[in-house]
C-alpha positions in Angstrom: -3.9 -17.6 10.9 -0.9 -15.7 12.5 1.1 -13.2 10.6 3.9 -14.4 8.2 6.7 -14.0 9.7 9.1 -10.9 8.6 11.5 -11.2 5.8 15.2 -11.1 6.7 16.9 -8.5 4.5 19.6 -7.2 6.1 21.2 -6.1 2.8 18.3 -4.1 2.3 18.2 -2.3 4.9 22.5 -1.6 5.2 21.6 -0.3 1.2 19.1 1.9 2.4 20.4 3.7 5.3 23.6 3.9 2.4 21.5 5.7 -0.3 19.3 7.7 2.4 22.8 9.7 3.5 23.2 13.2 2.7 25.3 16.2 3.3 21.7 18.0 4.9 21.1 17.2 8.5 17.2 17.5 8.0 17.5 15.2 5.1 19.6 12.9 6.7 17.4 13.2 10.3 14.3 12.2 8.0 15.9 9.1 6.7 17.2 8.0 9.7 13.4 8.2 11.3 12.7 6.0 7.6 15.1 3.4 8.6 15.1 3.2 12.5 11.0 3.2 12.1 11.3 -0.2 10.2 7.7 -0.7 9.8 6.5 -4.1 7.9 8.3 -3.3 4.9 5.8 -5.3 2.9 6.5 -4.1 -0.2 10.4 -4.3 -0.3 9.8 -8.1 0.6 7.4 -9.0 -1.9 10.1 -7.4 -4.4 12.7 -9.5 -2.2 10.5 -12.8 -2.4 9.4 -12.0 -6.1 13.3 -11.9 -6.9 14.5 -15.3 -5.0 11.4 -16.9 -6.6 12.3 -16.2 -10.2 15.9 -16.8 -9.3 15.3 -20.3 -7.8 13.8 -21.2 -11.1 16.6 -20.1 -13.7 19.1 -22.1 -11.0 20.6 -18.3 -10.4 21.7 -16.8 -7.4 18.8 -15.9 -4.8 19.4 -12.2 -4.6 21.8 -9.8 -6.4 23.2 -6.0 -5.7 20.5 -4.9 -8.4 18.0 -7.1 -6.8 18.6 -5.3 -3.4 18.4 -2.0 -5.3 15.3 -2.7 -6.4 13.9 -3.3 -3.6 15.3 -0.3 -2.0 13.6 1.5 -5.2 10.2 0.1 -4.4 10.4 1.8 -0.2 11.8 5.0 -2.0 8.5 5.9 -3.9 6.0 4.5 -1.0 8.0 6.2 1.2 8.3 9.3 -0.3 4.6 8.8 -1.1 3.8 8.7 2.9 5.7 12.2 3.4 3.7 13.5 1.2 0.8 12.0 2.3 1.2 12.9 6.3 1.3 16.7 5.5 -2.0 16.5 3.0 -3.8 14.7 5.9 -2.4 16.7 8.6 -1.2 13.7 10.8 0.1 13.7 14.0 2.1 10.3 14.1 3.8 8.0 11.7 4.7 4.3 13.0 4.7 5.9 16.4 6.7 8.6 15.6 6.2 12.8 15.0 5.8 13.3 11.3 8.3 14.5 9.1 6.3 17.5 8.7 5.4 18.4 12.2 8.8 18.0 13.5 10.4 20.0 10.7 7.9 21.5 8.7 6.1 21.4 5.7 9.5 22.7 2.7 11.3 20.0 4.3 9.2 17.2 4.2 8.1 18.0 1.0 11.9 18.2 -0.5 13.3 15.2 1.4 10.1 13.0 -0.5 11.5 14.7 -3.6 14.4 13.7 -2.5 13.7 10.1 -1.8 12.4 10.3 -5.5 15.8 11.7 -7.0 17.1 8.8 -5.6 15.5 6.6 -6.3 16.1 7.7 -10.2 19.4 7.7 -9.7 19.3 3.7 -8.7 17.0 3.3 -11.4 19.9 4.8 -14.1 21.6 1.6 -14.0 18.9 -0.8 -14.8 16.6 -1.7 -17.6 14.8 1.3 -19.3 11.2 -0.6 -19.0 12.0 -0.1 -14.9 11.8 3.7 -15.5 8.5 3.2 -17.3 7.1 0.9 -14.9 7.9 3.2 -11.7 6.7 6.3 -13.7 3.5 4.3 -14.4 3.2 3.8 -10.7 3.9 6.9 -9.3 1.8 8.5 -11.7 -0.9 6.1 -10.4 -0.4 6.6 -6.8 -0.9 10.9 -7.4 -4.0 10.2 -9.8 -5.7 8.3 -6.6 -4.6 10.5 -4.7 -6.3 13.2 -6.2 -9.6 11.4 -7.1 -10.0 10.4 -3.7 -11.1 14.0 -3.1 -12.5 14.6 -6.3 -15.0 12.1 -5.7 -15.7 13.5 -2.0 -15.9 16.6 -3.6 -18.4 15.8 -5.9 -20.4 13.0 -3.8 -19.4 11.2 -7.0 -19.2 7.7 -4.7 -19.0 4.3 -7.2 -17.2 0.9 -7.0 -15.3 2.1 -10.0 -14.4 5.5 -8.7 -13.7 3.2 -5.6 -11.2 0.5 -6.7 -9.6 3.3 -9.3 -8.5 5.2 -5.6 -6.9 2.0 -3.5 -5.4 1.3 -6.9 -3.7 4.1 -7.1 -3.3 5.0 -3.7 -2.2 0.8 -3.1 -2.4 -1.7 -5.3 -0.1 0.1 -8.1 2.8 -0.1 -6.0 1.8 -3.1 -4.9 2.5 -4.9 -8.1 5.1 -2.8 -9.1 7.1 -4.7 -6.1 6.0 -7.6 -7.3 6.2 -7.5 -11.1 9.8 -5.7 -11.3 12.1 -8.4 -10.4 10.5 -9.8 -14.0 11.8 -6.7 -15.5 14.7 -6.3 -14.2 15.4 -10.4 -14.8 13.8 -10.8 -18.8 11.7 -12.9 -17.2 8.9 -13.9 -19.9 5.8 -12.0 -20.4 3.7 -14.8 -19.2 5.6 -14.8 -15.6 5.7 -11.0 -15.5 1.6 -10.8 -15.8 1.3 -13.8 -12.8 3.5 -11.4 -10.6 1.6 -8.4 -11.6 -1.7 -9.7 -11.2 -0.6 -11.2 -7.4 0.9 -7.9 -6.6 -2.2 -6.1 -8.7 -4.9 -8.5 -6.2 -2.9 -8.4 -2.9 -2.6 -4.7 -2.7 -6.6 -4.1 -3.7 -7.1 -6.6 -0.8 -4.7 -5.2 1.4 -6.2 -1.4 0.6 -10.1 -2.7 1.5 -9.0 -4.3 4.5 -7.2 -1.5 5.9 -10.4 0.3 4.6 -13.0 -2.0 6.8 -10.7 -1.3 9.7 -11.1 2.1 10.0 -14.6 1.7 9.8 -15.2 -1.4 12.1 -11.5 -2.3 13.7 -10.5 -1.8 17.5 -9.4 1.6 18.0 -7.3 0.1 20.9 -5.8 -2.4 18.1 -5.6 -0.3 15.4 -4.0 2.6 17.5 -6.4 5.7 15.9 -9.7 6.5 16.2 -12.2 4.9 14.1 -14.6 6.4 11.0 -11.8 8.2 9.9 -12.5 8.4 6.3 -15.9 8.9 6.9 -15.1 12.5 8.6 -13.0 12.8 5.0 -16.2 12.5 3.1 -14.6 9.2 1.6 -16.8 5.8 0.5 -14.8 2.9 0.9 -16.3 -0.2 0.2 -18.6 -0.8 3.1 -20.2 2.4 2.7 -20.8 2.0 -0.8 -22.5 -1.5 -0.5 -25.0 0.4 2.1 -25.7 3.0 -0.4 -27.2 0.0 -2.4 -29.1 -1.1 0.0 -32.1 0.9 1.6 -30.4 3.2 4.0 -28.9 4.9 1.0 -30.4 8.0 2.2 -29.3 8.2 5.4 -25.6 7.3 4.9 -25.2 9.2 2.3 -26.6 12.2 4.5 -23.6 11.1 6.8 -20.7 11.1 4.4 -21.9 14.9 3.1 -22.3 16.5 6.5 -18.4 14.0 6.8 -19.9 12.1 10.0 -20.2 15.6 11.9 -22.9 15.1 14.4 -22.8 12.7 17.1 -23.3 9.2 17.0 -22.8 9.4 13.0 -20.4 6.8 13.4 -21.4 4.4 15.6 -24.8 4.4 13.4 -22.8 3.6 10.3 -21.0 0.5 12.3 -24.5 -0.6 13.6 -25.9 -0.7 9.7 -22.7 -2.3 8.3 -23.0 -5.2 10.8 -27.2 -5.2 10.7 -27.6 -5.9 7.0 -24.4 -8.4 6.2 -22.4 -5.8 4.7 -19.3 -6.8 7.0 -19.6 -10.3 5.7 -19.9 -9.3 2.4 -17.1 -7.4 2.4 -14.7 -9.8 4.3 -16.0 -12.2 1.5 -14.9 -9.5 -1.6 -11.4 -9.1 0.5 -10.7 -13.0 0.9 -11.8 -13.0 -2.8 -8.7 -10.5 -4.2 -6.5 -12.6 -1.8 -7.7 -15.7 -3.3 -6.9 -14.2 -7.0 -3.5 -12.8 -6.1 -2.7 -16.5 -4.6 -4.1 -18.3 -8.0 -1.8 -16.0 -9.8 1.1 -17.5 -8.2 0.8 -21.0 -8.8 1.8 -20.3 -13.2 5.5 -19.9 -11.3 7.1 -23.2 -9.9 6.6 -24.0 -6.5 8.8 -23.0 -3.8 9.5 -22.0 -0.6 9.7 -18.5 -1.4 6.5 -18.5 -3.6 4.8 -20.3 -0.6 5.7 -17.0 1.6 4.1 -14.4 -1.1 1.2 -16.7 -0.8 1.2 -16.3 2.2 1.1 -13.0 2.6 -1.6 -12.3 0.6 -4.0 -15.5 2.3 -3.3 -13.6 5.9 -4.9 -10.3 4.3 -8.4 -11.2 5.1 -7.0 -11.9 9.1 -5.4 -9.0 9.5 -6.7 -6.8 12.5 -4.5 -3.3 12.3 
């Protein structure tokens, strides 16, 4: 299956280039590298998508300023997030580019993510008050996963539910906060809201374990970074932890606390991951969240906009970087 193709939104972008500008040349430098990088802007489109779906079936216009603003809300916080994030894992690159942080330093990374965040508040101030919940819910997610993530290295505290509370937060919760806010920001019933939060909820746990079981087994030519990455971190993601089920408990779990330090740690992991079916078994739980995000979907009517979420979320189990 090939990629969906990217969603045009060039009112997005013009709106956040406009709300990125500030009298600060660092600031302004860091959110020109946000807008000129581009990326896949995923999670602005599924806000986009979400919004032209629920608009198609009250007969309303596709997209609105506040629709746009939304969306621009949504890259705010996972942007912000990824500042953040860069300087706690001491990356080098970003979307093939320096990081924030390495090109001006830690304070000013740091403050232009707060930035970002004060924003994103002030957009925020002119629409429903359940929006403010629902991004403080999300953000307060996305630091809690953060966090637990090392806790549980820390500790050698590795479960699936320590697990799937981690890509939640550090994922999924934004994930189907793009997706569920257009309901919010529309009225739309409770019934619809749940459908888009689920899809967003399912598509982003997907999206987080397949990222996951490419660092482990991907390309590193395809990927672009060295592979085992989160192993070195001491972190279980979902492959891992279906080995430390199965007989070689022992030995991987030897690997994760010494963080895959002695040579050929790696390469042994990959070798038990593909010898006893755990690859399989994990493509099989990724294709499942992709197929629960999709059956979420079909409680709204159909459309062509609905069939593109859909389609987003069936290409998760293909995706190879």
């Amino acid at each position: 299956m090939t990629a969906p193709s990217a969603v045009p939104m060039p009112e997005f972008e013009a709106r956040l280039r406009e709300v990125l500008r500030s009298k600060v040349e660092f600031i302004e430098l860091i959110g020109e590298d946000l807008v000129a990088a581009g990326g896949k802007r995923v999670r602005p489109a599924i806000t986009v998508l979400a919004s032209k779906v629920l608009g198609s079936a009250a007969h309303l216009p596709d997209i609105t300023a506040a629709d746009t603003d939304l969306a621009v809300c949504v890259e705010l916080l996972h942007s912000a997030s990824l500042l953040h994030d860069d300087l706690i894992d001491d990356s080098e690159t970003r979307r093939g580019r320096e990081t924030a942080f390495r090109k001006f330093g830690n304070v000013v990374s740091v403050m232009s993510g707060d930035f970002m965040l004060s924003r994103l508040l002030v957009l925020l101030s002119n629409m429903p008050q359940s929006l403010t919940r629902a991004f403080g819910l999300a953000a307060s997610a996305v630091c809690e996963g953060e966090v637990l993530q090392f806790q549980v290295a820390a500790y050698g505290d590795y479960s699936l539910g320590n697990y799937l509370q981690v890509i939640y937060g550090k994922t999924a919760a934004v994930f189907e906060l793009a997706a569920c806010a257009p309901a919010l920001l529309r009225g739309a019933p409770p019934e619809t809201e749940a459908a888009l939060s689920t899809y967003g909820r399912e598509y982003g746990l997907a999206f987080q374990m397949q990222d996951d079981l490419l660092d482990l087994m991907g390309d590193e030519a395809t990927i672009g970074k060295p592979v085992g990455g989160d192993l070195r971190e001491g972190k279980a993601t979902l492959p891992v932890l279906y080995l430390l089920e199965g007989e070689s408990e022992g030995e991987v779990r030897a690997i994760l606390e010494r963080r895959a330090a002695e040579p050929g740690d790696v390469t042994r992991v990959r070798e038990l991951v593909t010898a006893q079916g755990v690859y399989e078994r994990t493509r099989a739980e990724i294709v499942r969240r992709a197929h629960l995000a999709i059956q979420a979907l079909h409680q709204l009517p159909p459309s062509p906009d609905r069939d593109r979420l859909e389609a987003y979320a069936a290409h998760e189990a293909q995706r190879v970087r």
